[in-house]
C-alpha positions in Angstrom: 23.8 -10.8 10.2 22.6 -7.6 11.2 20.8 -4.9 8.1 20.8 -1.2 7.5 19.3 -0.1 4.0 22.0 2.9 4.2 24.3 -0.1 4.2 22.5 -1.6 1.4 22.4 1.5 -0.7 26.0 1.9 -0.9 27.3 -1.6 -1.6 24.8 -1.6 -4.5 25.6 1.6 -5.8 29.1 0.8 -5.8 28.1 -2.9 -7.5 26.2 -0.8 -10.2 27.0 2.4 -10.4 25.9 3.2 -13.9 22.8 1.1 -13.8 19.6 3.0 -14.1 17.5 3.4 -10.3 14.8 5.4 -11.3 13.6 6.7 -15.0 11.1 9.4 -15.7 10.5 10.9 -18.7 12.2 13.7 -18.1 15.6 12.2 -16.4 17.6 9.5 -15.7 18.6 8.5 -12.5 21.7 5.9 -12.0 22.4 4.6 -8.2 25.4 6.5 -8.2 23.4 10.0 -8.1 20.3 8.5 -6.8 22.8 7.8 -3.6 24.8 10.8 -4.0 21.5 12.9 -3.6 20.3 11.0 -0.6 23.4 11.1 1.1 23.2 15.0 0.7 19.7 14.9 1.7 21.0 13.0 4.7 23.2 15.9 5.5 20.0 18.9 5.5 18.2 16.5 7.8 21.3 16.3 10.5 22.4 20.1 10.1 19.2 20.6 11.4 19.6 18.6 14.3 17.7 16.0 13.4 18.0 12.3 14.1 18.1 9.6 16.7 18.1 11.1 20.4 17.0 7.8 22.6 18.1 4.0 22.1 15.5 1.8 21.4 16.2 -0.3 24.0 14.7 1.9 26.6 11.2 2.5 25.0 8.4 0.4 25.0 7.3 -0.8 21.6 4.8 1.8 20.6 7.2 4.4 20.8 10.0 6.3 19.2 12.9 8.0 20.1 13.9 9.0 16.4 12.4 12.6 15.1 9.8 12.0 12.1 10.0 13.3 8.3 7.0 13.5 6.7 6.9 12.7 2.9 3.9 14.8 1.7 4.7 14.2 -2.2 3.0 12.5 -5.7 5.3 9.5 -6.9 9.0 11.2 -8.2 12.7 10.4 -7.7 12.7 12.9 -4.4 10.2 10.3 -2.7 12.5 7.6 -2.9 15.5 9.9 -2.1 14.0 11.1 1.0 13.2 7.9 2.5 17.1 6.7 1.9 18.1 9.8 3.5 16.4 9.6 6.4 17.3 6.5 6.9 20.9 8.1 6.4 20.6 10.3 8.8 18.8 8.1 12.1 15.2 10.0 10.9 11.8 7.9 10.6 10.2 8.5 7.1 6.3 8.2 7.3 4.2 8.4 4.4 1.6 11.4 3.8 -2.1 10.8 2.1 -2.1 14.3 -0.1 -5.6 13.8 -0.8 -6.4 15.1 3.0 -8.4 18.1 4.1 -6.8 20.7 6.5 -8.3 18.8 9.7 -7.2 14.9 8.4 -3.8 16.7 7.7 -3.4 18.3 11.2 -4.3 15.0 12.9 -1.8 12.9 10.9 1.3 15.7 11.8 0.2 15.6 15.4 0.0 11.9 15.7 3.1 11.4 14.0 4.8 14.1 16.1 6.1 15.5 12.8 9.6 17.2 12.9 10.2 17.7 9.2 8.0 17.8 5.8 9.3 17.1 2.3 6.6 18.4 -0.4 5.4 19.5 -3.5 5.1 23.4 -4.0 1.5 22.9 -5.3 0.8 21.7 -1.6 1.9 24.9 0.3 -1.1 26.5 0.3 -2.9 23.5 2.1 0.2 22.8 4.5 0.1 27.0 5.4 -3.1 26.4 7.0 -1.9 23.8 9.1 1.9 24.2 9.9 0.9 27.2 12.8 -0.7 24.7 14.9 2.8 22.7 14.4 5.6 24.8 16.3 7.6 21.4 16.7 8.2 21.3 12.6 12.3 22.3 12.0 12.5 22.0 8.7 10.4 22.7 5.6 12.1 21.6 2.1 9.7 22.2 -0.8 10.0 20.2 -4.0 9.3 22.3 -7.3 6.7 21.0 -9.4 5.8 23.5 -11.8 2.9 25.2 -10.4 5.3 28.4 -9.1 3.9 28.0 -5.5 6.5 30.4 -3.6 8.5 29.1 -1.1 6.5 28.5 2.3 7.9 31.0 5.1 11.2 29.3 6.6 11.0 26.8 4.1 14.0 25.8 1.9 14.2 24.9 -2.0 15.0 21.4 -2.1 17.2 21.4 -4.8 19.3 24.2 -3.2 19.5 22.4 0.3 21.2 19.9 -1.7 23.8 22.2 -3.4 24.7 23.7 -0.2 24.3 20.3 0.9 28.7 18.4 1.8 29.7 15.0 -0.1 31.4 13.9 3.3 30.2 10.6 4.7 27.6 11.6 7.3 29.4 11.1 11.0 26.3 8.8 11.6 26.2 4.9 12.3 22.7 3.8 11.0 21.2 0.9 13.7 19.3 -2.1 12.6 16.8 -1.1 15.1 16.4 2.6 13.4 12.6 2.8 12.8 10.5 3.2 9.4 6.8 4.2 9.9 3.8 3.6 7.9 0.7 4.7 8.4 -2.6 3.1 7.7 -5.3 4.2 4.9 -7.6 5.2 7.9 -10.7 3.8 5.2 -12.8 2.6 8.3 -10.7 4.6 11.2 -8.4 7.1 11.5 -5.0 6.2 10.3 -2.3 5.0 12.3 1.5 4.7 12.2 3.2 1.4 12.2 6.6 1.1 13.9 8.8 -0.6 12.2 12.6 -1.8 12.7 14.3 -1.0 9.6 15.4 -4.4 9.7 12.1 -6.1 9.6 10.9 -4.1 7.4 13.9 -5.2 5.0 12.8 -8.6 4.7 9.4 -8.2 5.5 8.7 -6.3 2.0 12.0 -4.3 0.7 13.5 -7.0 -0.8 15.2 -8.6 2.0 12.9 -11.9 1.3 12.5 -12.9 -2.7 9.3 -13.9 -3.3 8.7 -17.5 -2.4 11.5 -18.0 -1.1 14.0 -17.5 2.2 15.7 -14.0 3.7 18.8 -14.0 2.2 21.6 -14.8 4.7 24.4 -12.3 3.4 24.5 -8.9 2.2 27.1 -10.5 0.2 24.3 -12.8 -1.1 21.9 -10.0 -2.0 24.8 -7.9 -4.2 25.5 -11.4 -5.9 22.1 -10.9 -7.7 21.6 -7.1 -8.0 23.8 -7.1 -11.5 21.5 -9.4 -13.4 18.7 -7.4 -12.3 18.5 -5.0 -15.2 15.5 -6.3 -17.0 13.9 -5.9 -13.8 12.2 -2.8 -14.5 9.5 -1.7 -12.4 6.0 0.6 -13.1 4.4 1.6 -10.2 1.6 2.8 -10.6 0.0 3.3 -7.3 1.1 6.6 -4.9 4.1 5.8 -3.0 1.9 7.1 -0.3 0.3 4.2 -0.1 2.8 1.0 1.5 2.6 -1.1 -1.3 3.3 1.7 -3.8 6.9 2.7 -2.0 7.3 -1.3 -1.1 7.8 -2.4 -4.4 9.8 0.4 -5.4 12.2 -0.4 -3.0 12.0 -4.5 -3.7 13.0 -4.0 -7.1 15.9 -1.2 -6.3 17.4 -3.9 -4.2 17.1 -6.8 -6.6 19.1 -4.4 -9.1 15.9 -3.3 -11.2 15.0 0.2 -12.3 11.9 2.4 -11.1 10.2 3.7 -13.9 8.1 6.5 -13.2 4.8 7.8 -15.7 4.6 11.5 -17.3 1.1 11.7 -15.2 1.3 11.7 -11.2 -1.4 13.0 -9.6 -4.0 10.6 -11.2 -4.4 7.2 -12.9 -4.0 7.9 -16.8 -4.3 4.6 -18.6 -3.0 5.5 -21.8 0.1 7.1 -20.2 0.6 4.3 -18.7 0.7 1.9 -21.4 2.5 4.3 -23.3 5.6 4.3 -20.1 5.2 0.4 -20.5 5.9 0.2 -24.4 8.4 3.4 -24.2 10.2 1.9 -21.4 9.9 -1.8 -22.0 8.7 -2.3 -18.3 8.8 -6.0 -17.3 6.2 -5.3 -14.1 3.3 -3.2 -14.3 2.1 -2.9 -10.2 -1.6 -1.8 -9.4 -4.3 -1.6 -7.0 -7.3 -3.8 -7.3 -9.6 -3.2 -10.1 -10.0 0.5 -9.5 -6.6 0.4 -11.7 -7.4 -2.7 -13.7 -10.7 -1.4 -15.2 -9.6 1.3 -16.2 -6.5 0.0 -18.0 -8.5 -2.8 -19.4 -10.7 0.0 -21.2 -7.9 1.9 -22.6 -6.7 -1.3 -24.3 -9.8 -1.2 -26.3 -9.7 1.9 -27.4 -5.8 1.8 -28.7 -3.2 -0.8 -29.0 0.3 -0.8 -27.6 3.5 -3.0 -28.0 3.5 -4.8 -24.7 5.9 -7.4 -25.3 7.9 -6.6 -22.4 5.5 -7.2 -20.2 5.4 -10.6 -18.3 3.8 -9.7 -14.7 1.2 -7.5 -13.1 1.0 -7.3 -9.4 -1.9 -6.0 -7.5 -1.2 -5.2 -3.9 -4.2 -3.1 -1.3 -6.9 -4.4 -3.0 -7.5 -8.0 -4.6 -8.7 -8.6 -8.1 -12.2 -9.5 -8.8 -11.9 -13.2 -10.4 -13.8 -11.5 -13.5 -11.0 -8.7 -14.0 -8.2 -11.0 -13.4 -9.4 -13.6 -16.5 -10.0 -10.2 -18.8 -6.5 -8.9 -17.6 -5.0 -12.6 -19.0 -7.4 -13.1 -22.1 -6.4 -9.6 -23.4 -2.9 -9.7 -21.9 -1.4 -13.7 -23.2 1.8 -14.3 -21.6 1.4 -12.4 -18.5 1.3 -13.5 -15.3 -1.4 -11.9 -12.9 0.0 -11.8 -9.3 -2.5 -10.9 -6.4 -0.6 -10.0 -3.4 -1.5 -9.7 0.0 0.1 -8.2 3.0 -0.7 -5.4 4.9 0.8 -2.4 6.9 1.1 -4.6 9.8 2.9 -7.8 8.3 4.6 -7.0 5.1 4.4 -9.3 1.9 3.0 -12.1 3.6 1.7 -14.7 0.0 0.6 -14.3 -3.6 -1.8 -15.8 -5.4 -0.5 -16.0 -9.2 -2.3 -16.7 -12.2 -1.1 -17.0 -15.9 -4.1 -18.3 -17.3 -7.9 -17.4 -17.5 -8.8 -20.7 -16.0 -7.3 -20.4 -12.7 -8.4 -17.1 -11.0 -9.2 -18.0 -7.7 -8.5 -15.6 -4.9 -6.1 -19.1 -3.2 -3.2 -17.3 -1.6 0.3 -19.4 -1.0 1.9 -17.5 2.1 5.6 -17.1 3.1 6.5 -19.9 6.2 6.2 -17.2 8.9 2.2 -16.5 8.1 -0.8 -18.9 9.9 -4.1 -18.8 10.8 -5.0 -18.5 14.5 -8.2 -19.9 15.9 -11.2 -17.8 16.3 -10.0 -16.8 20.2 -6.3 -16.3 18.8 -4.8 -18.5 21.1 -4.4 -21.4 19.0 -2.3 -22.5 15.5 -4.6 -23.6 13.2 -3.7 -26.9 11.2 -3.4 -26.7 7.4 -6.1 -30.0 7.3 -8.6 -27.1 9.7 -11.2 -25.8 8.2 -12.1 -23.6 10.6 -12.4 -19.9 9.9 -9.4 -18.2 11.4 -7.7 -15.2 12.3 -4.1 -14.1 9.3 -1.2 -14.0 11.7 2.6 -13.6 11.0 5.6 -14.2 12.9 9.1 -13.3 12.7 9.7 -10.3 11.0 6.7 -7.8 12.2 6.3 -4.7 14.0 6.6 -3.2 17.5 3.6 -1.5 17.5 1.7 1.7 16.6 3.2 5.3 17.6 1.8 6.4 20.9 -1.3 3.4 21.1 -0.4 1.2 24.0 -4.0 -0.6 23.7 -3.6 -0.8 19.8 -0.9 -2.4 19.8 -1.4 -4.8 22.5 -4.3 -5.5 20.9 -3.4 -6.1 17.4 0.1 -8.1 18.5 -0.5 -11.3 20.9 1.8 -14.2 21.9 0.4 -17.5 21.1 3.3 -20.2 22.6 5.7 -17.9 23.1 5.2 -16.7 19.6 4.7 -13.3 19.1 2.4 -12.4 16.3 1.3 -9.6 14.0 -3.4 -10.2 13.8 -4.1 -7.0 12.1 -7.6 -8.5 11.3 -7.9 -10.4 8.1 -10.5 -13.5 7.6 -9.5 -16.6 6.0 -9.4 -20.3 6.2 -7.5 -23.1 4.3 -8.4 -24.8 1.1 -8.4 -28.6 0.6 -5.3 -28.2 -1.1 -3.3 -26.2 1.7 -3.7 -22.9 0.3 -5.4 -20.1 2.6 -8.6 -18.8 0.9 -8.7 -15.1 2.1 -12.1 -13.4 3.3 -11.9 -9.8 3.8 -10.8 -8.0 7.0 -12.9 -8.4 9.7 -13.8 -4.8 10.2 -15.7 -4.5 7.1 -17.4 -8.0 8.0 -21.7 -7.8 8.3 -23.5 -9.2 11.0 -26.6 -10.1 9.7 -29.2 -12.1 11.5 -25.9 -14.2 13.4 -24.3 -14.6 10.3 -21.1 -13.2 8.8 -21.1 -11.3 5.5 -17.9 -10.2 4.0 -17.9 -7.3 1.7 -15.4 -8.5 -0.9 -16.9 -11.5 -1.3 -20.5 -9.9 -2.8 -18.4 -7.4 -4.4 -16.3 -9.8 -6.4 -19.5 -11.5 -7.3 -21.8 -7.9 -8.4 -18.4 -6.9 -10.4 -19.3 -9.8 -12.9 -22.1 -8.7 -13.8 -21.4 -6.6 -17.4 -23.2 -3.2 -16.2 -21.6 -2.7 -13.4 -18.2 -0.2 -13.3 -17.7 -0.6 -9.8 -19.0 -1.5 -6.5 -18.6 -0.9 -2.5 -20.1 -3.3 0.1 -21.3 -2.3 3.3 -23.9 -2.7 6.2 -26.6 -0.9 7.0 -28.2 -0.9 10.4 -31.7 -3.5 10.1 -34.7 -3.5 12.9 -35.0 -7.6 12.0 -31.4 -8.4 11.3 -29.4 -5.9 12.9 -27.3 -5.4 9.9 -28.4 -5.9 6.2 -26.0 -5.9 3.0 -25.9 -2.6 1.0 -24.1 -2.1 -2.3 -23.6 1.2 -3.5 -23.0 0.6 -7.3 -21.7 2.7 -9.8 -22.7 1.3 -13.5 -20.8 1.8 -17.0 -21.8 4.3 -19.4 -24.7 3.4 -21.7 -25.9 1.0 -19.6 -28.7 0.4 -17.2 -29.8 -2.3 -14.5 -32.0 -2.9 -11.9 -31.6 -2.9 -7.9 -34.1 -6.2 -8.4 -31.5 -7.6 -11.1 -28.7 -6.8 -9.6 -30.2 -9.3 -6.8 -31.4 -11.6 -8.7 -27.8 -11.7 -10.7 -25.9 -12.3 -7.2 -28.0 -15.1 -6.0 -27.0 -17.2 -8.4 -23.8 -17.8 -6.4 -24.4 -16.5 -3.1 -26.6 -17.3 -0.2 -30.0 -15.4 0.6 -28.4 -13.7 3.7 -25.6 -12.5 1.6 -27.9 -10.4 -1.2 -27.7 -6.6 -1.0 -30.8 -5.9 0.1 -30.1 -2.3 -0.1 -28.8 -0.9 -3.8 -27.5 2.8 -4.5 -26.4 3.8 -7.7 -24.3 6.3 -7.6 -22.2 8.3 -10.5 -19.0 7.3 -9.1 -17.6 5.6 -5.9 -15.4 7.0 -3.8 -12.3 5.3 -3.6 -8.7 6.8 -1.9 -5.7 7.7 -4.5 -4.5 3.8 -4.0 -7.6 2.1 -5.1 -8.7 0.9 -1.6 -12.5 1.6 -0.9 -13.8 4.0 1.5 -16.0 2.4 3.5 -17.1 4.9 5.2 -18.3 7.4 2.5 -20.0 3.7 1.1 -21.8 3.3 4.2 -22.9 6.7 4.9 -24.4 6.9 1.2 -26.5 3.5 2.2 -27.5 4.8 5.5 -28.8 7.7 3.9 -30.8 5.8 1.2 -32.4 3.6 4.2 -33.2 7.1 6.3 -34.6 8.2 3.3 -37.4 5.6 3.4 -35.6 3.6 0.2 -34.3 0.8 2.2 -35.4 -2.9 0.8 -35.0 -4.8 3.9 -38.1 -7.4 3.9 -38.0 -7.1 7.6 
C-alpha cells in the first residue's frame, strides 16, 4: 500500500478531531485546526503557482522536479503547518539553519533552488540582504513574532494569506513519490540537501515504523492506534531545523500524541523547560547530546520540579556521554534514557536504551534494514564479524542529494543488488550482536596509521568532574601526520591541567589516542542542535599549535 502524509493528516484528523496536536503556552492546537490551517497554507502555495511541474520518473535521483519552500523559522505551530502544507500542495519543504550569516544563507537558497520562504519577522532584516541575489523566490510569507519587523517588500502576513486563504479541498493528488528535503548540518562541509520520497521518509522516521518494530501494513492499521495515543505527549526541545527536531514531532503526531512546545525558542532554557514538563505533564522529553543534558542536569540542582510524568528522554544528533546518561538516570529514577541514532541519510536506524545507571553503554540495537558493510563496502558483514565496518541501510532511503551526481553516487552503492544508504558512520558488532558505534568517519584522526575517533576521547575527557564540555579534533603533526587536540571548556570555579587532563584520559585509552594538544576555551562552539562544529574546534587547535603551544613529543 502506497503513503501520502496529506493522506495521513486527514484520516487522523477526522479519527481525532478534538485531540490536542500541538500545545504552546499561549494556544491550543487540535488536529482539526492544525489541518484546517495547512490545508489553507496548501492553498497560498498553489495560487502562486507553486508545486509539482515534472514526474519523478523522468529525473535522475539527485534531482527534483517539485519547486522548494524554505522553512526559515524557531520551533512553533507554523513550522509544522508549513511542512503539511507543502506536502498538500506537491511543494518540497527543506529545513533552514537561522543561525547563518548572509553568505551561508545565500548558498543554502541557491543550492536548494529556493522558490518560497516561510519566516520569522525578526529574520527580515538578514533575509533583505540576500533575497536580491534570489529573483527565482515567488513568494515571501512572514510569520509575526513580536519583534514589529515590517513586512519584507512583496512579502505577505502569514496569518492573512490564510484568511484570504479557501476551505475547498485543494484540486491536487499528492504522489508517494512527492519529495521532502533535508539538509545536512554542514559541521565539517557545506550542507547538503537530501532527497527524499515522502514515502520513505514515512517509515524511515515519521512514524510509519514504531520503534522496534515493523512498517505498519495499513493506513487502516496506523489510525487503529492514533486514539490511545493521548498520553503521548511530546517536548522537543531541539530546533525543528535540525532533522531529528521536526522527525519526532511528526512520529508522535502520527502515533496520536501532542507536540508540546516551551515559552523560550530561540535558546535552550532549562528551567523553562522543566517547568513545560511539570505544566504540561510531558511523557518524552527529546534532546541533543549533552550540550542539552548538562545543562538540564544543572538546573535540577538548583530547583526541583514534579516530573512524574516523565518516563523517557531521547537524544538524537549527538550521543550521550556514558557519564551524563548515569547522572540523567540517578537524578531522574524511573526514566528511561534512549540514545538514538540515525542520520539525514538513513532515518531512525536503532536505539540504545537504558533505564538504569548500570547499563550505559553506547551498544545500539538497529531496525532489520541497517548492516555493517566491509571496510571496501562491497561486502555484508556477519553479526559473529568483528571487523570494523562501514553503517549501511537498506530499504527505505534516499535518492540522493539535490544537484550532486558524485555525492550521491558516492554516498549510495549497491552491494548484491542491494542498494544502500553509507553516509559514513564507524562501527563494529559486540559479542552480543549489538553494533557498537564509533563516530563518523569524517571526524576520524589518522595518527601515526592508526585511527582515532573523536567521540570516543570525548566521552572519556567529559568524565572527568572539571570539565563542561569538550570538542575532538586533529591537528596536522611533522611525526604523525595528525595528533589529537581537545579544545576544552571547564565548569565554573574550577581548574585543571592540559598534563591532568592527559593523565585522566589514559587511564582508559591508548597512548596514541591522548590529546596531545589541549585548548581551554570559555565556551565551545556548538550549532543550535547541539552537534559540534568541528571546524571552529579545529581551527582553535591549529591555531594553538601555529602559535608555538603545540605538545606533540614529535
Amino acid at each position: 500500500m502506497s503513503f501520502t502524509l496529506p493522506e495521513i493528516h486527514d484520516r487522523i484528523a477526522a479519527r481525532i478531531p478534538q485531540q490536542d496536536a500541538i500545545v504552546t503556552p499561549h494556544k491550543r492546537l487540535p488536529w482539526s485546526e492544525f489541518l484546517r490551517r495547512s490545508k489553507k497554507l496548501a492553498w497560498v502555495l498553489h495560487r502562486r503557482g507553486l508545486g509539482c511541474y515534472r514526474s519523478r520518473a523522468e529525473l535522475p535521483p539527485w534531482e527534483s522536479g517539485q519547486d522548494h519552500l524554505g522553512i526559515y523559522l524557531y520551533n512553533c505551530p507554523e513550522y509544522l503547518e508549513a511542512m503539511a502544507a507543502a506536502f498538500r500542495a506537491r511543494v518540497a519543504p527543506f529545513n533552514v539553519n537561522y543561525r547563518y550569516v548572509e553568505q551561508e544563507l545565500l548558498y543554502l537558497f541557491r543550492d536548494a533552488r529556493v522558490r518560497a520562504i516561510v519566516y520569522h519577522a525578526s529574520f527580515a532584516p538578514r533575509l533583505a540582504h540576500v533575497l536580491p541575489q534570489l529573483p527565482d523566490v515567488a513568494l515571501l510569507l512572514q510569520v509575526a513574532d513580536g519583534s514589529e519587523e515590517p513586512l519584507l517588500p512583496g512579502a505577505i502576513d502569514y496569518e492573512a494569506a490564510l484568511a484570504e486563504a479557501p476551505d475547498d479541498p485543494l484540486p491536487l493528488q499528492p504522489d508517494p513519490n512527492d519529495l521532502y528535503i533535508v539538509y545536512t548540518g554542514g559541521t565539517t562541509g557545506h550542507p547538503k540537501g537530501v532527497l527524499w520520497r515522502q514515502e520513505d521518509i514515512f517509515f524511515a522516521a515519521l512514524g510509519g515504523r514504531v520503534p522496534g518494530g515493523a512498517p505498519v501494513g495499513s493506513l487502516d492499521e496506523l489510525l487503529e492506534r492514533v486514539p490511545y495515543g493521548a498520553f503521548m505527549r511530546l517536548l522537543p526541545a531541539p530546533p525543528f531545523m535540525h532533522g531529528a527536531g521536526h522527525w519526532t514531532a511528526f512520529m508522535i503526531l502520527h502515533q496520536g500524541g501532542t507536540v508540546v512546545l516551551p515559552k523560550e525558542v530561540r535558546r535552550l532554557d532549562p528551567d523553562d523547560i522543566w517547568q513545560t514538563v511539570e505544566r504540561e505533564r510531558v511523557f518524552s522529553l527529546s534532546i541533543v547530546g549533552d550540550a542539552f543534558a548538562i545543562p538540564l542536569l544543572d538546573q535540577l540542582k538548583r530547583r526541583d520540579y514534579d516530573l512524574s510524568s516523565l518516563r523517557v528522554i531521547g537524544s538524537g544528533g549527538a550521543l550521550l556521554s556514558p557519564s551524563v546518561k548515569a547522572a540523567l538516570l540517578e537524578r531522574l529514577p524511573g526514566v528511561t534514557v534512549v540514545d538514538g541514532f540515525g542520520s539525514s541519510e538513513t532515518g531512525a536506524q536503532g536505539a540504545a536504551a537504558a533505564a538504569n545507571a548500570a547499563d550505559v553503554r553506547p551498544r545500539f540495537h538497529m531496525d532489520s534494514d541497517t548492516v555493517l558493510l566491509d571496510e571496501l563496502r562491497q561486502r555484508v558483514l556477519r553479526p559473529d564479524e568483528r571487523e570494523v565496518g562501514w553503517v549501511a541501510r537498506r530499504g527505505y532511503i534516499p535518492l540522493g542529494y539535490l544537484g550532486d551526481r558524485e555525492k550521491t553516487e558516492r554516498t549510495f552503492v549497491t552491494v548484491d543488488a542491494v542498494r544502500y544508504a553509507v553516509p559514513g558512520d564507524r562501527a563494529c558488532y559486540g559479542e552480543d550482536g549489538s553494533v557498537m558505534v564509533l563516530g563518523r568517519d569524517s571526524v576520524c584522526i589518522n595518527t601515526g596509521g592508526e585511527k582515532v575517533y573523536a567521540e570516543e576521547v570525548e566521552q572519556v575527557l567529559k568524565k572527568h568532574p572539571a570539565v563542561y564540555d569538550v570538542v575532538v579534533t586533529g591537528t596536522p603533526s611533522k611525526r604523525w601526520g595528525e595528533q589529537v587536540a581537545a579544545v576544552v571548556s571547564l565548569r565554573p570555579q574550577t581548574q585543571v591541567s592540559a598534563e591532568e587532563l592527559q593523565e585522566f584520559a589514559a587511564r582508559e585509552l591508548a597512548r596514541y589516542k591522548l590529546p596531545r594538544v589541549v585548548v581551554f576555551v570559555d565556551a565551545v562552539v556548538r550549532s543550535p542542535t547541539g552537534k559540534p562544529d568541528y571546524r571552529w574546534a579545529r581551527e582553535m587547535a591549529r591555531s594553538h599549535v601555529e602559535a608555538g603551544e603545540s605538545q606533540d613529543d614529535g
